[in-house]
C-alpha positions in Angstrom: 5.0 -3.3 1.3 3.8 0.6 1.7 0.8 0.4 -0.4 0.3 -3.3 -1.6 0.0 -6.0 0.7 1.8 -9.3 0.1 1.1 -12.7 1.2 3.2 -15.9 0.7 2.0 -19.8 0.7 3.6 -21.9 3.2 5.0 -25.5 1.9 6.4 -29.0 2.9 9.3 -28.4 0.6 11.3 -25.3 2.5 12.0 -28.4 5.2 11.1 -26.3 8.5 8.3 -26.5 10.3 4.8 -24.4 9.1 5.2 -22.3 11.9 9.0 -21.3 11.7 7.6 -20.8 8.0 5.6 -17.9 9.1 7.7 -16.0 11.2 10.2 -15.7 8.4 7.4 -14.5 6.0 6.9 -11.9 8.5 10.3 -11.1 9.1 10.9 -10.7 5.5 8.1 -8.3 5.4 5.0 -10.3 4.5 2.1 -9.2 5.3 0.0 -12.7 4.9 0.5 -16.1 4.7 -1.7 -19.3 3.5 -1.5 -23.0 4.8 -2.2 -26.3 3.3 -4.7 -28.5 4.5 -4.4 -32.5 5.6 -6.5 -34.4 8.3 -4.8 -33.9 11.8 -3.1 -30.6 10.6 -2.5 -28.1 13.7 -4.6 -25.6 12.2 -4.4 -24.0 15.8 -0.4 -23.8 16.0 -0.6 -22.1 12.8 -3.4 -19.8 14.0 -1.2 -19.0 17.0 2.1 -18.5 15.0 0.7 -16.0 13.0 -0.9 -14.0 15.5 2.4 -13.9 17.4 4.2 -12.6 14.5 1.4 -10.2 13.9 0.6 -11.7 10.5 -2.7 -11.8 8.6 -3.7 -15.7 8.1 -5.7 -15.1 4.6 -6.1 -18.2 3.5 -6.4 -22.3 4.1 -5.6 -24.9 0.6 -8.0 -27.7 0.7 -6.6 -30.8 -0.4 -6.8 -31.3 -3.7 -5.6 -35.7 -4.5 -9.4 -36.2 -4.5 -11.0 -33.2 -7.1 -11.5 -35.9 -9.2 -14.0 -37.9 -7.2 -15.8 -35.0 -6.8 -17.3 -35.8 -10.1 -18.4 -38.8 -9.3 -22.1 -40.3 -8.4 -22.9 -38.9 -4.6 -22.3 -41.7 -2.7 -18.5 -42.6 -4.1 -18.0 -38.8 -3.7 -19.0 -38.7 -0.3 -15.6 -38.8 1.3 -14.1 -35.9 -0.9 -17.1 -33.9 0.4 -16.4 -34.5 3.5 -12.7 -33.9 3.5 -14.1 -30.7 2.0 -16.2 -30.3 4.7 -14.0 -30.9 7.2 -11.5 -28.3 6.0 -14.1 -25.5 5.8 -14.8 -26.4 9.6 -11.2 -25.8 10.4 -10.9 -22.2 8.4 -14.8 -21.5 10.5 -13.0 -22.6 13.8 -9.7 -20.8 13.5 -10.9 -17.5 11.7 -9.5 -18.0 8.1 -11.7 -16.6 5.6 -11.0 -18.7 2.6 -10.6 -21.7 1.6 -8.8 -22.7 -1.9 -10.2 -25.8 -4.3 -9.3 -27.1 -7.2 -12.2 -27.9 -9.3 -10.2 -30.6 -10.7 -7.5 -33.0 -11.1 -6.3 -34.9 -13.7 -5.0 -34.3 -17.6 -8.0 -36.1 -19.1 -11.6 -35.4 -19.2 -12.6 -38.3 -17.9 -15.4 -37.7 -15.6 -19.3 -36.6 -16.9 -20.4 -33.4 -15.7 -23.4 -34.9 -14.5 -22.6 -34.6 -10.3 -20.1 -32.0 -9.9 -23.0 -29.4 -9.0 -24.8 -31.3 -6.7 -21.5 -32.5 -4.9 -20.4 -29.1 -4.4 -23.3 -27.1 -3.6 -23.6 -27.9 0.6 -19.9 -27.4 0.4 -20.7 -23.8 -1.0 -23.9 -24.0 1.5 -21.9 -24.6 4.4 -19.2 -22.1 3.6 -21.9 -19.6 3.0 -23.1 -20.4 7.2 -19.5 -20.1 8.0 -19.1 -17.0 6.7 -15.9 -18.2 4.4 -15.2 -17.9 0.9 -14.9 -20.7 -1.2 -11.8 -20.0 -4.1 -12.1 -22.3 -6.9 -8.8 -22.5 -9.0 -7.8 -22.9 -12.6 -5.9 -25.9 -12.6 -5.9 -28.3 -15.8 -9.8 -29.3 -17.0 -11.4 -26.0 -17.5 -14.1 -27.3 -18.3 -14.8 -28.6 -14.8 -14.3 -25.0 -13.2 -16.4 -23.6 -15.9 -19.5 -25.5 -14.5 -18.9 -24.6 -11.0 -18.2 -21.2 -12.0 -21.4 -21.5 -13.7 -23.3 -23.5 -11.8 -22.2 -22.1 -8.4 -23.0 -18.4 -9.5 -26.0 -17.6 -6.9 -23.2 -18.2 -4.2 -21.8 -15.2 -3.5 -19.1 -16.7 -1.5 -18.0 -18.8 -4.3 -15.4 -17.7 -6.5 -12.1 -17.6 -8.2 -8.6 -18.1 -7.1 -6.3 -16.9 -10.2 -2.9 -19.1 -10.5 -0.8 -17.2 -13.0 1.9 -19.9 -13.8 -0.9 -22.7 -14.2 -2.3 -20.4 -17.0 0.5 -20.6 -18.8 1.2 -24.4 -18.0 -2.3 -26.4 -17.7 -4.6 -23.4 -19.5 -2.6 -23.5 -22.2 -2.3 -19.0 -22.3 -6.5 -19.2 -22.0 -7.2 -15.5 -20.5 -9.0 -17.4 -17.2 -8.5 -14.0 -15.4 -10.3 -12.4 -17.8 -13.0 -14.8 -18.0 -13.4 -15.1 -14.1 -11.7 -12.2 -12.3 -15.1 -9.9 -11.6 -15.2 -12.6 -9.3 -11.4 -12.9 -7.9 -11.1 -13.5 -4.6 -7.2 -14.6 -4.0 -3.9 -15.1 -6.3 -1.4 -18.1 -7.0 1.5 -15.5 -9.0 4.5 -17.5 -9.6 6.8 -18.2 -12.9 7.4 -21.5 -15.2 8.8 -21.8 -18.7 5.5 -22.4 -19.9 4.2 -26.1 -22.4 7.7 -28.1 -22.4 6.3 -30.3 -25.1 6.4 -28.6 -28.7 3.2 -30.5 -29.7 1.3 -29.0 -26.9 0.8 -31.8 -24.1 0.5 -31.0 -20.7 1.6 -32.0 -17.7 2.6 -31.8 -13.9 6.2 -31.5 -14.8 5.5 -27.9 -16.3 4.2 -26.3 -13.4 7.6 -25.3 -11.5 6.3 -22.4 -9.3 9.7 -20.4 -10.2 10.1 -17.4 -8.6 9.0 -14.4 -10.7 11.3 -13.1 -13.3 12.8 -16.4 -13.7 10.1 -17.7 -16.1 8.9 -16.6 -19.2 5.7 -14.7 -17.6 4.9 -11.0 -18.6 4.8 -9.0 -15.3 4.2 -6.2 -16.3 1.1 -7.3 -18.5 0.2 -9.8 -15.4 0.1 -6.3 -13.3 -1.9 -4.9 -15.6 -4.0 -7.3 -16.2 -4.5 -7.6 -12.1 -5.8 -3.8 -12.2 -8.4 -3.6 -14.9 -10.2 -6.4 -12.9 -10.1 -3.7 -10.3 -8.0 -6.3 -7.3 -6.8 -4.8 -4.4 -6.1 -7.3 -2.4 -3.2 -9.5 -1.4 -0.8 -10.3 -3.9 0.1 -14.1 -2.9 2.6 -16.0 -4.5 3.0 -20.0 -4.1 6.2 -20.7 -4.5 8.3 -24.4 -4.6 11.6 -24.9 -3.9 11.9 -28.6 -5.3 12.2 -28.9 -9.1 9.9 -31.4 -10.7 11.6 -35.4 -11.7 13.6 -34.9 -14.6 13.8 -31.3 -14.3 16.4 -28.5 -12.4 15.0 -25.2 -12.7 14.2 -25.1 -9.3 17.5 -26.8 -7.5 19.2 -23.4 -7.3 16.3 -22.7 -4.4 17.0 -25.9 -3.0 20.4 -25.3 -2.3 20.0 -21.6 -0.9 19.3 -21.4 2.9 15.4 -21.1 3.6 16.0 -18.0 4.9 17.8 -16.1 2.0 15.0 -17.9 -0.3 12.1 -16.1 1.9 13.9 -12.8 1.4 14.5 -13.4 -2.4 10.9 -14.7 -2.5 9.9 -10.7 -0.6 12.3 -9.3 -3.0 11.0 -10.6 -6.0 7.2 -10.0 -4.7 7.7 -6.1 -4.5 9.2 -6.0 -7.7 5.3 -7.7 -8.8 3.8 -4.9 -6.5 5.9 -2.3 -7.8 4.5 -2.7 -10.9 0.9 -3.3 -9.8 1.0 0.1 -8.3 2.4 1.5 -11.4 -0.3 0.6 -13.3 -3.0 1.9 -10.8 -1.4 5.0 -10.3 -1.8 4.8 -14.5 -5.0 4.0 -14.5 -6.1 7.1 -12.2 -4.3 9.5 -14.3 
């Protein structure tokens, strides 16, 4: 889009293959696009597929079932480091300059704080060598990014990836841009309803990834909040199609063909940038 560049996640749920995925992007008008990570991923098809479409590949999501064991005494960790490790090699190998991790999973704080640091740190080490980025999201257990955050603050190549809908789900409305976004180095924007439960428990089945506008998020104050951390980078947007068990706020996607859902998905992301550059052009008034 003239002036703001937009970027789109692929995902197993649109039910083509990661590489037809990127072609629509870019036929929608796209300007980026972000893979997930799993051992034995073609990294390399996906490296080639977006060259060919003459898309910028931004970004690589680490796998995140094991953020957990991160947490966990060095030696039992040892195999989520690795599959860290392993991950970072691909994005070194194939060009992609950062790599997204959660700090955490799970809904209770269940693991000491006592390892996370000294897991983590040749991860960031290694990145650093590779010349990659290391984006640590806001997912539930704050308190876990707050140590890497924290912790992890002499890398310069570590730092935040902002998911806007898991704010409002798993953060519970906490301001986490405002607390980490001098240090923002890639978006998550999507839409949910928000805490289902009216006593305040969270869960998975909150985080919907709508598209935007058809959640209860504030654009125009997630714009403006965007633009007084002074990003101007890629607006990315992670986006499911699939609605969560026991939920149907997504099914209307499911039933659309893929390729009317990439266009709504464009659609919907310039009316984000739209009002991103309305607030910059605001702001230098």
């Amino acid at each position: 889009m003239y002036g703001c560049k937009l970027c789109m996640g692929t995902n197993e749920q649109f039910g083509i293959p990661v590489t037809r995925q990127i072609q629509l992007f870019r036929q929608a008008g796209f300007e980026g696009v972000f893979t997930e990570w799993s051992e034995g991923e073609d990294i390399a098809a996906y490296r080639q597929a977006a060259d060919e479409a003459g898309i910028r590949y931004i970004g690589i999501h680490a796998p995140f079932g094991n953020a957990a064991k991160m947490w966990e005494p060095p030696k039992a960790a040892r195999p989520a480091v690795e599959e860290l490790l392993a991950c970072l090699q691909d994005c070194e190998k194939y060009g992609v300059p950062v790599m997204i991790v959660h700090a955490y999973i799970g809904f209770a704080d269940a693991h000491p704080l006592t390892y996370g640091l000294e897991n983590f740190r040749p991860v960031a080490e290694a990145a650093g060598r590779a010349g990659v980025r290391i984006a640590l999201e806001n997912t539930e257990g704050e308190i876990y990014l707050e140590r890497l955050m924290t912790g992890l603050r002499e890398y310069d190549n570590v730092g935040f990836c902002w998911d806007s809908g898991h704010e409002m789900c798993y953060n519970r409305g906490q301001d986490m841009l405002g607390e980490y976004g001098g240090r923002l180095f890639f978006t998550h924007l999507n839409d949910n309803l928000g805490i289902q439960d009216y006593g305040g428990a969270i869960t998975p089945l909150d985080d919907l990834h709508l598209l935007p506008f058809d959640g209860v998020a504030d654009w125009q104050d997630i714009a403006r909040r965007l633009c007084r951390q002074g990003f101007d980078d890629y607006l990315t947007f992670e986006l499911n199609t699939e609605s969560k068990p026991g939920r149907h706020e997504n099914d209307k996607y499911a039933n659309m063909p893929i390729e009317a859902y990439i266009a709504e998905a464009y659609a919907r992301s310039c009316r984000v940038a739209a009002l991103f550059l309305q607030q910059k052009a605001a702001g230098k008034a």
